[in-house]
ZAKOL-126611 format. One line per field, with one value per residue (C-alpha): residue in one letter; x, y, z. Coordinates in Angstrom, 3 decimals, padded with zeros to 6 digits. Example, Ala and Ser with C-alpha at 12.3 -4.5 7.8 and 13.67 -1.06 7.14 Angstrom:
% ZAKOL-126611
bavex	(A_S)
xx	(012.300_013.670)
yy	(-004.500_-001.060)
zz	(007.800_007.140)
END
This chain:
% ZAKOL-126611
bavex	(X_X_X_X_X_X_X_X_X_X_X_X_X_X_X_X_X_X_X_X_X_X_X_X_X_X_X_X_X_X_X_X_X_X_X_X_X_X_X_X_X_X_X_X_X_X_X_X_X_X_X_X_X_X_X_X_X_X_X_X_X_X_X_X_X_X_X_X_X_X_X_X_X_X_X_X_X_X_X_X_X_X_X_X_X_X_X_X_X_X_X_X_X_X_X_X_X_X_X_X_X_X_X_X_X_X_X_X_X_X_X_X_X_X_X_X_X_X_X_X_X_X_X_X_X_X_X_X_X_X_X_X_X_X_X_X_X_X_X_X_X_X_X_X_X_X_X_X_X_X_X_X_X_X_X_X_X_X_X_X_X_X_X_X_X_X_X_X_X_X_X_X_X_X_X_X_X_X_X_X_X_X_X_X_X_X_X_X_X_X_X_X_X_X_X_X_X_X_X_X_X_X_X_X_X_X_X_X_X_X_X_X_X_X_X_X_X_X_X_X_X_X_X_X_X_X_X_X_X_X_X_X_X_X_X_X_X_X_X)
xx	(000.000_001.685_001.359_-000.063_002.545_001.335_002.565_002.473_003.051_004.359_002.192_003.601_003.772_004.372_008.132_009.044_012.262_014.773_013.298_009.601_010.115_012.398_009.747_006.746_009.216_009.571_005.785_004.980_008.330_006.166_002.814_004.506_006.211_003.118_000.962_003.371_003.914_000.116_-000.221_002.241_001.011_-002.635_-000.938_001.085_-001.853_-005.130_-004.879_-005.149_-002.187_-000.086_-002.667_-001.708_-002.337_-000.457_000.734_003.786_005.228_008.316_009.959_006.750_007.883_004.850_002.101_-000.293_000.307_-003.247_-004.047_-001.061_-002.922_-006.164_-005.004_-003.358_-006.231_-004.715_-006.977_-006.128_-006.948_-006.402_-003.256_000.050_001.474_-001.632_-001.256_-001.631_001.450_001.751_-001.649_-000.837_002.180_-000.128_-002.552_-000.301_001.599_-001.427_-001.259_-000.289_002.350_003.536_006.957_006.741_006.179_007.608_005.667_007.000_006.236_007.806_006.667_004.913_002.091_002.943_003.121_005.587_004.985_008.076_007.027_009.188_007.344_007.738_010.316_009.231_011.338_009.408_006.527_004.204_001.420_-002.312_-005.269_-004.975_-001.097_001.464_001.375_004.410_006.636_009.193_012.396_010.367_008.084_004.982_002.732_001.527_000.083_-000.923_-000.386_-001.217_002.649_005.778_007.813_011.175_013.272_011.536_011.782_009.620_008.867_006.999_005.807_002.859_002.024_001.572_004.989_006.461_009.444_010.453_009.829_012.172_014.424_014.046_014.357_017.195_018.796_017.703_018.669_022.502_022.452_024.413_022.546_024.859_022.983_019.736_019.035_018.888_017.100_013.324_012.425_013.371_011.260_011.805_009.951_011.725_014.091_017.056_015.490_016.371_016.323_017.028_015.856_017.624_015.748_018.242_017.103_020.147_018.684_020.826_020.892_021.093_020.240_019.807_020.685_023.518_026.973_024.685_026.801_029.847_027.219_026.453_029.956_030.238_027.236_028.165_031.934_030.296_027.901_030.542_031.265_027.733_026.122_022.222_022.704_024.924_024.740_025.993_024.243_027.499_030.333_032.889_032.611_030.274_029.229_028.243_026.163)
yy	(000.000_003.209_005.730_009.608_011.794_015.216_018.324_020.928_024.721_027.228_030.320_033.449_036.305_039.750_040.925_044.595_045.404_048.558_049.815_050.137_051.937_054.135_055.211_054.954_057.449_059.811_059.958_060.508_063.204_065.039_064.984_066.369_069.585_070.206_070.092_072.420_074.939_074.794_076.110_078.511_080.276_080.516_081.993_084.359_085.476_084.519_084.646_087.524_086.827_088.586_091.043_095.279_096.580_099.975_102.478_104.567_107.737_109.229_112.151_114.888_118.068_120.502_118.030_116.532_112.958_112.507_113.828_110.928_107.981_109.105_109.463_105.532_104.318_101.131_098.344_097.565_094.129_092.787_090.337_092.250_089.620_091.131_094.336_096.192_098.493_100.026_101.251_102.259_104.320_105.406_107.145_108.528_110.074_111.278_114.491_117.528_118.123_114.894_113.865_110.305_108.066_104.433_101.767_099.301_096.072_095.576_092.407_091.650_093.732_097.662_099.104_102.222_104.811_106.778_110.300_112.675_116.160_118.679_121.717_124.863_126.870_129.247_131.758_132.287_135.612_134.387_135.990_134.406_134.900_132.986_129.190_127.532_125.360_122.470_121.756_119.625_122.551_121.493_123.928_122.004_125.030_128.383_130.930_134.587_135.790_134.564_133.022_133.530_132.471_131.481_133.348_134.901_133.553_135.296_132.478_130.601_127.616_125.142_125.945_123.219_122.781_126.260_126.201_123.524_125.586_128.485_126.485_125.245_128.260_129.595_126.212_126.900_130.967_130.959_132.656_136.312_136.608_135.007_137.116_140.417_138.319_140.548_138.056_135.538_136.157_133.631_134.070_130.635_128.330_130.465_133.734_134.069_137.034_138.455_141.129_142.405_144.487_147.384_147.469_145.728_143.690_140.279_138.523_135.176_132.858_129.323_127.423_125.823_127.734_128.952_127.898_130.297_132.667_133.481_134.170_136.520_138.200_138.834_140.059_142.076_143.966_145.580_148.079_149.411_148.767_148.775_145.478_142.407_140.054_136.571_134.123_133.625_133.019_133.229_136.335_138.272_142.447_144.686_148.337)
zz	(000.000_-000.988_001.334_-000.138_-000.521_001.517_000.349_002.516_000.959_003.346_003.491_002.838_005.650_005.653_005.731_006.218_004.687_005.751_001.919_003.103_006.148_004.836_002.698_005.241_007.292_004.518_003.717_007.818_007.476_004.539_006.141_008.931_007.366_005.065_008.580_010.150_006.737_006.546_009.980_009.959_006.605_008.382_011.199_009.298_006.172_008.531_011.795_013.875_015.790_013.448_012.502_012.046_015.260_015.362_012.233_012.901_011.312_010.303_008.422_009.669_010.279_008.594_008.428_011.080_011.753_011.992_007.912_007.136_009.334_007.616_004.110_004.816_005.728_007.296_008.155_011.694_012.393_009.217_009.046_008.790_005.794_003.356_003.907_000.504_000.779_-002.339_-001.982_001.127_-000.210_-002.896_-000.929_001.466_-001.350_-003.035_-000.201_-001.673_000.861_000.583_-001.945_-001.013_000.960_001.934_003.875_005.621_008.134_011.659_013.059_014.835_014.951_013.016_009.850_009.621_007.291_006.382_004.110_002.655_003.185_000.196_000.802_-000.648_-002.943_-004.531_-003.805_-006.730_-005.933_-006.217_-005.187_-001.851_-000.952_-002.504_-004.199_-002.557_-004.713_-004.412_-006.575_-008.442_-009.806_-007.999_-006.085_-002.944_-000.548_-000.429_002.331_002.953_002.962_001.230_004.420_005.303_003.025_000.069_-003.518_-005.356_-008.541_-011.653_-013.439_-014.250_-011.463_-014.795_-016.273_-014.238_-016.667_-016.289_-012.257_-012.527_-014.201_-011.757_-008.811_-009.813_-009.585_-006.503_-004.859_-005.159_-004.007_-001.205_001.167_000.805_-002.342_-001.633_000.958_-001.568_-004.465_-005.016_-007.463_-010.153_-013.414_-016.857_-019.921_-021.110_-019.665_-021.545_-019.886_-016.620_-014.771_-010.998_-009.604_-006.498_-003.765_-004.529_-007.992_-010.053_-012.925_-013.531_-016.547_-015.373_-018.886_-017.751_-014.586_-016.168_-014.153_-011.338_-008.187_-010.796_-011.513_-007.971_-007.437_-010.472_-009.252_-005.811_-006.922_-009.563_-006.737_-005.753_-008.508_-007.875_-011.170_-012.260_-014.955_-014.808_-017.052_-016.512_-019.228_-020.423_-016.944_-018.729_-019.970_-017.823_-018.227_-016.078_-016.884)
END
């Protein structure tokens, strides 16, 4: 009698190998950093734990701080990392007494506002006092009497070329000569003139030379004329 011959197949069972948990470690690793960037970019764009609590400003010296926080318009509360600062900047800057303006974060909680106020130059008569004007040729405020310091100007307020060109020159008068300058008047940005408080007429032609010119002019003075003429430094006249 021949016995059965019994076979007997081994069942398989589960092995892990260094491979697989190498990569079940790297997928946990993953899930883990996404978790944590996820939560740190809701507290950082959503959350009001780094929200805009406070607004600073810098660089005032002739405007209210007050017109600058109200002209920002900054949404307090909202979360410091979306803050719209250009638009900030924008409407800050928008002020007529205001150059520019640069807006910044400071973490944790502020936004700082840093403006550059406009310097006037220039006094241009209106009908109510005198249209003050920066370097850049822009009229920015009016006030009943020309202030200390500031030249007169007899051109148009929308000639802002030729203000330029005017306040170019009475940007480098050292203040010997400034202080007896009437007023500047310029037909054209080659048509300069002074006018002195003692009545001397100068013939000052362009800004080009001006910081030469003003030397001219002040050595010149003292001959006692009633004309100089400087549009061309390097070979001035007097009358």
């Amino acid at each position: 009698m021949t016995a059965a011959a019994s076979i007997r197949t081994p069942s398989r069972t589960s092995v892990s190998t260094p491979r697989s948990d190498h990569r079940i470690r790297t997928l946990l690793v993953g899930l883990l950093v996404l978790t944590l960037l996820a939560g740190v970019g809701w507290l950082i764009g959503f959350s009001q734990v780094l929200a805009a609590r406070y607004v600073t400003v810098t660089g005032l010296n002739r405007v209210d701080d007050s017109a600058i926080r109200q002209a920002a318009a900054v949404p307090l509360g909202f979360p410091l990392a979306r803050q719209d600062l250009s638009a900030i900047a924008s409407r800050v800057s928008s002020l007529p007494k205001i150059e520019s303006a640069e807006v910044s974060r400071r973490w944790p909680d502020t936004i700082r506002i840093a403006v550059v106020e406009r310097r006037p130059l220039l006094g241009i008569r209106q009908p109510g006092g005198f249209l003050l004007v920066d370097a850049r040729g822009v009229g920015f405020e009016t006030q009943a009497t020309l202030p200390s310091g500031i030249i007169q100007a007899d051109v148009e307020p929308d000639r802002v070329p030729l203000l330029v060109e005017v306040g170019a020159i009475g940007a480098v008068m050292p203040p010997e000569l400034r202080t007896r300058v009437s007023r500047l008047q310029a037909t054209s940005k080659n048509n300069v003139t002074v006018l002195l408080t003692d009545g001397v007429e100068v013939n000052w032609g362009t800004s080009a030379d001006s910081v030469l010119k003003s030397q001219l002019v002040l050595a010149l003075l003292k001959g006692k004329p009633s004309t100089i003429d400087v549009s061309s430094p390097h070979n001035p006249a007097i009358r």
